[in-house]
Backbone bond lengths (Angstrom), bond angles and torsions (degrees), N, CA, C in turn:
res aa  C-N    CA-C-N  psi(-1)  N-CA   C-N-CA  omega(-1)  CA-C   N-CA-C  phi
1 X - - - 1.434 - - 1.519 109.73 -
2 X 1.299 111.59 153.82 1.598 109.80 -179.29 1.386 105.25 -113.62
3 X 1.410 103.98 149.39 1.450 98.91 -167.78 1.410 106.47 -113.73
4 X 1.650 122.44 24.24 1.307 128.92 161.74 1.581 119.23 -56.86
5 X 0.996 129.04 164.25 1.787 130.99 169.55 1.357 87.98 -96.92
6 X 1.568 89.26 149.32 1.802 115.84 167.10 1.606 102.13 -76.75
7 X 1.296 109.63 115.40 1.362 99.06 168.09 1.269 148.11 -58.27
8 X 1.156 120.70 167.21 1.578 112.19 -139.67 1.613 97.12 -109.57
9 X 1.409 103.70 112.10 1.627 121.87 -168.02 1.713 99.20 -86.13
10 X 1.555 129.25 21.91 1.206 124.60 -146.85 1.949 102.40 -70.64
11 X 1.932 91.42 -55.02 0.730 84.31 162.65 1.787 121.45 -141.83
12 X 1.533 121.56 117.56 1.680 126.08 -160.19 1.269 102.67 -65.85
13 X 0.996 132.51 -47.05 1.748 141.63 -173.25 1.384 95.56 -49.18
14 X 1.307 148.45 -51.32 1.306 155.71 -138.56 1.706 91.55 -96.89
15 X 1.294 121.43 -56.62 1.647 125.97 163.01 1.280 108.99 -66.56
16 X 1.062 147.20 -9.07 1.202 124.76 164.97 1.690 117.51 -89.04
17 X 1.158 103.81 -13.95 1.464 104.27 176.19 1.412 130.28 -132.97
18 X 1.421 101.61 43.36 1.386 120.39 175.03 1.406 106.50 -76.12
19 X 1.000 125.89 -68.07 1.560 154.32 -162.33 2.115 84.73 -43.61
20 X 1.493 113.18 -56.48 1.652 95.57 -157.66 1.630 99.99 -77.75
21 X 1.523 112.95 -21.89 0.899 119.34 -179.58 1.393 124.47 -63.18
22 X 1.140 108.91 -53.24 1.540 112.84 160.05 1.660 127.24 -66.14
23 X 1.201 122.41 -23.51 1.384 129.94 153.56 1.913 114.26 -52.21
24 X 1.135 100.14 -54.49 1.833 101.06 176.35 1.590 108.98 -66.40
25 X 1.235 145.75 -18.02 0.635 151.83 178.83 1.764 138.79 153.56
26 X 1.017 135.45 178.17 1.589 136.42 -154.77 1.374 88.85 -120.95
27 X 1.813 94.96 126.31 1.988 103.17 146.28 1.707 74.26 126.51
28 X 1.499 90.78 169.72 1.121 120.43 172.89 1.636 140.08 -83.40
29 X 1.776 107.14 -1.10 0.883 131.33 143.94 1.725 130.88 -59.50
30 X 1.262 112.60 -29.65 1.862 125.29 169.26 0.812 96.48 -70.61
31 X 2.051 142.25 -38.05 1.075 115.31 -151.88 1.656 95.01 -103.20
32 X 1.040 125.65 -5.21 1.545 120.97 171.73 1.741 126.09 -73.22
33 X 1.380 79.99 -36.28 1.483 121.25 175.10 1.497 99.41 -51.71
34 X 1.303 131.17 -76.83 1.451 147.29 146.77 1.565 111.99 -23.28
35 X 1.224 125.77 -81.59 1.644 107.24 160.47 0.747 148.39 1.76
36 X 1.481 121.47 -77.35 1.403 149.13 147.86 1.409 112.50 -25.60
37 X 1.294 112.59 -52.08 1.744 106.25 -160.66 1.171 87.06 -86.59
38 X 1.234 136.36 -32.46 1.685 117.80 -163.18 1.745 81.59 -80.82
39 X 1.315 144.24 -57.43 1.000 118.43 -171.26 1.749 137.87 -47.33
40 X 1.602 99.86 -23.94 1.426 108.38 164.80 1.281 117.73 -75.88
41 X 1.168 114.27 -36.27 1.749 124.23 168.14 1.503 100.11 -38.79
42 X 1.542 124.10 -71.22 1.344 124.08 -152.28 1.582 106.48 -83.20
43 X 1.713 112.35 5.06 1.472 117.62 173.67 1.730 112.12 -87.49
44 X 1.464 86.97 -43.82 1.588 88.14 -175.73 1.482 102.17 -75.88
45 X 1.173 146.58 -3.99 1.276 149.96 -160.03 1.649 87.06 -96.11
46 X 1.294 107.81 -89.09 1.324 123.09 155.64 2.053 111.86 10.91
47 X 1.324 107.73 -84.65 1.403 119.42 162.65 1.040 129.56 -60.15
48 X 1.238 142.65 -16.98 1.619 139.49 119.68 0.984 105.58 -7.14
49 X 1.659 123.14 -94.25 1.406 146.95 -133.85 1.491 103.95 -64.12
50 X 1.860 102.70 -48.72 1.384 131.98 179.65 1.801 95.51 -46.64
51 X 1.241 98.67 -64.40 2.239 114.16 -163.40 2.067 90.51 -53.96
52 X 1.242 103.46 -35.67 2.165 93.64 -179.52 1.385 92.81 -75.82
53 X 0.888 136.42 -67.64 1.520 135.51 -141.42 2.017 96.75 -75.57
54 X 0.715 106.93 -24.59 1.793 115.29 177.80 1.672 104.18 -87.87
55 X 1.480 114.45 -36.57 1.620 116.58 157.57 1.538 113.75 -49.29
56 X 1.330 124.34 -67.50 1.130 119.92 143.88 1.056 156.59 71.71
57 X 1.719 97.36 -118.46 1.136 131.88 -169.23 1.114 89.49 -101.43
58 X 1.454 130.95 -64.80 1.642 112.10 172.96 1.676 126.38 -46.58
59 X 0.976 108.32 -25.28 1.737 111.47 163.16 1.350 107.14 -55.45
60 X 1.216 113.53 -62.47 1.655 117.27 174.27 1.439 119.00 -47.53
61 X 1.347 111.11 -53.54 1.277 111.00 -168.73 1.645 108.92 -66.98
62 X 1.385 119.74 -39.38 1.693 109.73 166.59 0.930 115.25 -53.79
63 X 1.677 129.24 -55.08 1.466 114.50 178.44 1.282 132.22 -42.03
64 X 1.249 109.06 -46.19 1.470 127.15 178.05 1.595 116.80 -58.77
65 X 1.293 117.66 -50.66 1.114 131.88 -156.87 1.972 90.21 -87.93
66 X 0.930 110.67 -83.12 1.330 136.57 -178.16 2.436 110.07 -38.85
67 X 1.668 90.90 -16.66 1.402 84.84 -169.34 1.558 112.01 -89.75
68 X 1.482 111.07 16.30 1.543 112.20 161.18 1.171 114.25 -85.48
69 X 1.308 125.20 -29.62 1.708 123.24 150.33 1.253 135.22 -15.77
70 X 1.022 110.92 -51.17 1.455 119.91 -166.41 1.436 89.49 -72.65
71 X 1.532 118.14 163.97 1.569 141.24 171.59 1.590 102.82 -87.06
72 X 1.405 101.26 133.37 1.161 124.51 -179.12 1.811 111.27 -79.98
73 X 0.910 106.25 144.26 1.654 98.66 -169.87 1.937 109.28 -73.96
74 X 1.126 78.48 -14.52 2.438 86.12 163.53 1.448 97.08 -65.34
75 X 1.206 127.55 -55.39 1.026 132.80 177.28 1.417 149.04 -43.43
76 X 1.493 104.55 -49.14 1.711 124.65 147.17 1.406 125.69 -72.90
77 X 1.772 107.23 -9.70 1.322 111.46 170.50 1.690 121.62 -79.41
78 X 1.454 108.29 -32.27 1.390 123.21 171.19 1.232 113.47 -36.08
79 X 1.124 101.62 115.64 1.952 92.08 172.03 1.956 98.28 -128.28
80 X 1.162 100.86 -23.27 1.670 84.71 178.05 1.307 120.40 -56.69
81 X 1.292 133.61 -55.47 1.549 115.23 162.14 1.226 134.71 -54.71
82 X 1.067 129.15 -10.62 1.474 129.28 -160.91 1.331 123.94 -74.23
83 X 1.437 114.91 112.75 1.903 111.28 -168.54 1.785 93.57 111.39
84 X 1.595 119.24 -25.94 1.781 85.36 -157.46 1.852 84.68 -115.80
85 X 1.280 109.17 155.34 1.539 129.11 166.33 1.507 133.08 -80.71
């Protein structure tokens, strides 16, 4: 039996980016530094997805709202009034 620990999958993102992190520089400031941007990364990503799905719903909501507008085909069928006041 080995008496090593299973490593700790807690968190992979954090092991996966030690190595550039520590290449740009030393301390615990690089790695906040790093944080941050991946956290803006997954914000602006985030608001993308948010800006289609909010496109959307306003697509929907004109159709919906807006589709009593249109002329009803009773309507273009009428010919007895048409021309008089």
């Amino acid at each position: 039996m080995s008496n090593h620990p299973p490593p700790n999958s807690r968190f992979p993102i954090f092991r996966r980016f030690w190595k550039p992190a520590l290449a740009t520089g030393v301390g615990g400031t690089t790695l906040a530094i790093w944080f941050e941007e991946i956290m803006v990364l997954v914000a602006d990503v985030i608001g993308v997805i948010l800006l289609g799905i909010l496109g959307g719903l306003i697509c929907l909501f004109d159709h919906f709202v807006f589709k009593s507008r249109t002329p009803r085909r009773e309507d273009l069928q009428d010919t007895t009034n048409k021309g008089k006041k």
